[in-house]
C-alpha positions in Angstrom: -113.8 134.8 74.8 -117.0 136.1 76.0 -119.9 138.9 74.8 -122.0 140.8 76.5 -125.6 141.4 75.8 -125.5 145.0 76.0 -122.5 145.6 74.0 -123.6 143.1 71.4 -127.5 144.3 70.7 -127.2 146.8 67.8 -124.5 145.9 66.0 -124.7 145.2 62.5 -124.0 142.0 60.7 -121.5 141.8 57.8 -121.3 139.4 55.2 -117.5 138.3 55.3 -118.2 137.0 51.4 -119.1 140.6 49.9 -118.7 143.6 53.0 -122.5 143.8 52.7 -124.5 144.6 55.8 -127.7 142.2 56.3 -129.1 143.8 59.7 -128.3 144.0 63.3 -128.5 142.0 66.0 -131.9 142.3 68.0 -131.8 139.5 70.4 -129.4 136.4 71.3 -131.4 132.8 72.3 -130.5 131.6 75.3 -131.9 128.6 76.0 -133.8 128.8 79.7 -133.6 125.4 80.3 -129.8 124.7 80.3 -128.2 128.0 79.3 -126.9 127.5 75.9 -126.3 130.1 73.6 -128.1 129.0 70.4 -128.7 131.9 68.0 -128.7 135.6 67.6 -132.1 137.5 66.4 -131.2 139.8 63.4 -133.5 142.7 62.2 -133.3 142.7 58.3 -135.8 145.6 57.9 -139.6 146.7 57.8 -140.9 144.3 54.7 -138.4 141.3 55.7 -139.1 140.6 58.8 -136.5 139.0 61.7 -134.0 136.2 60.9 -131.6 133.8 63.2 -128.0 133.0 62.7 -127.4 129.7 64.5 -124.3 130.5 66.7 -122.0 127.8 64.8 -122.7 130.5 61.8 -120.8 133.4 63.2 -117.5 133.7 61.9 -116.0 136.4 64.7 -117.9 138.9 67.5 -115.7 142.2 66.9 -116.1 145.4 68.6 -117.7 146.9 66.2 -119.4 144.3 64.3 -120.9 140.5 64.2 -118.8 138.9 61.2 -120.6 135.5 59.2 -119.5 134.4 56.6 -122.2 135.0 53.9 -125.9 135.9 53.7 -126.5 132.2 53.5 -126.1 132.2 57.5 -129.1 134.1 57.9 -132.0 131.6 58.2 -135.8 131.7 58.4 -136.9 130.8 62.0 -138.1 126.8 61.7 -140.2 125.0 63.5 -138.2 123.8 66.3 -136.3 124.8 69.8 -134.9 127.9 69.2 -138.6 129.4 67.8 -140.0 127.5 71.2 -137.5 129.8 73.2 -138.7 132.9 71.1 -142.2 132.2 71.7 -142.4 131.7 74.9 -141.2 135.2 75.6 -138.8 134.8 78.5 -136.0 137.1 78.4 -132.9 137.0 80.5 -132.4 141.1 80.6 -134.7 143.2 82.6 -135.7 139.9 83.9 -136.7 139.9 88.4 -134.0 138.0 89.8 -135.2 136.5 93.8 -134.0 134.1 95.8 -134.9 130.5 96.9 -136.3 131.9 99.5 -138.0 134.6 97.5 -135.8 137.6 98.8 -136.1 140.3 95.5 -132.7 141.0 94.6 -133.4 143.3 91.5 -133.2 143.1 88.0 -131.1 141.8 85.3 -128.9 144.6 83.5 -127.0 142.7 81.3 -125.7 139.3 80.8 -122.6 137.7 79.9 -121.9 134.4 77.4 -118.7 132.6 77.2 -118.1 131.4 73.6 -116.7 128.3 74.4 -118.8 126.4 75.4 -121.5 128.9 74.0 -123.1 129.3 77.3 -124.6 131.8 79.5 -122.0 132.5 82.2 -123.0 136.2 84.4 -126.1 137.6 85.1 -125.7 141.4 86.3 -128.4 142.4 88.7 -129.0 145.8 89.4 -130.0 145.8 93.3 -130.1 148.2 95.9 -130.5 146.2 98.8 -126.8 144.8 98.2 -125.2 148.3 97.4 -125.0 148.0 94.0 -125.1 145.8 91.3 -124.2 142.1 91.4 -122.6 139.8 89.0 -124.1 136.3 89.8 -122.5 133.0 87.7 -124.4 131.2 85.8 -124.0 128.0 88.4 -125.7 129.8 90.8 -128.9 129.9 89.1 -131.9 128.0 89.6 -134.0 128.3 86.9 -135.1 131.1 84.4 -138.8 131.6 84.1 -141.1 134.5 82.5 -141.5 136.0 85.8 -137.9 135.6 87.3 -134.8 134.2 87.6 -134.4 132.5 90.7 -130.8 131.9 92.0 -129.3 130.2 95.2 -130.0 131.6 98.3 -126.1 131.3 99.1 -125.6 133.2 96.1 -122.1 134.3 95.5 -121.9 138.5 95.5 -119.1 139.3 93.6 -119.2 143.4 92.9 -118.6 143.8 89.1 -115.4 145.5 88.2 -116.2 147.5 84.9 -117.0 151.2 86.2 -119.3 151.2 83.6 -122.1 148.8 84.8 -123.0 150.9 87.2 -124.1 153.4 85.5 -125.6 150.8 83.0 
């Protein structure tokens, strides 16, 4: 199975325990340096701040909603890798995508993680150059920075399918 940034930002996080909503999901940590999918970024409110749920805490990704199993999953952000990754600001969407040999593709629309092995598979680039948007695998990328995502220069251009990323 596999999510989508886009359709996942937004949704709301229930308690599987009591039905309760505790927030919505404002980010997912991806970490730049080997493309793991650590945590998701929930927005409790004005006066309490941002919490993580650590991946392993999620109970199911629906359609409509991100299931854990009780409030207990929502943690305080710790000292550790996953604040590292929120600090250092580098985001995968919206993010300049070029090549090794520094040819601009476009930007990242939207990207895709396959739940097992909780890793980033797709980015979606949004290029004109190519005639339309891209979906590039995760293998193909070099590195993620705070600048760019640089991928092969043999990157593989496969034309996304969904109708709807194009008008993403």
């Amino acid at each position: 199975m596999s999510i989508r940034f886009n359709k996942v930002l937004s949704l709301p996080v229930i308690s599987y325990e009591s039905g309760d909503r505790l927030g919505e999901i404002k980010d997912l940590v991806v970490d730049h340096d080997n493309g793991k999918f650590l945590a998701l970024v929930v927005g409790e409110g004005i006066l309490t701040g941002s919490r993580i749920i650590r991946v392993d805490k999620v109970r199911n990704f629906g359609r409509d909603t991100v299931m854990i199993l009780d409030s207990r999953s929502l943690e305080v952000m710790t000292p550790g890798r996953i604040q590292d990754i929120i600090q250092s600001k580098i985001k995968i969407k919206g993010n300049k995508v070029i090549t090794e040999s520094e040819t601009n593709l476009g930007k990242v629309m939207d990207f895709e993680i396959d739940l097992d092995p909780s890793r980033l598979s797709f980015i979606f680039v949004r290029t004109k150059i190519l005639g339309g948007p891209l979906m590039v695998s995760y293998d193909q990328i070099v590195s993620i920075g705070k600048d760019a995502i640089v991928v092969k220069d043999e990157v593989v251009k496969v034309k996304a399918l969904e109708p709807e990323l194009a008008r993403a």
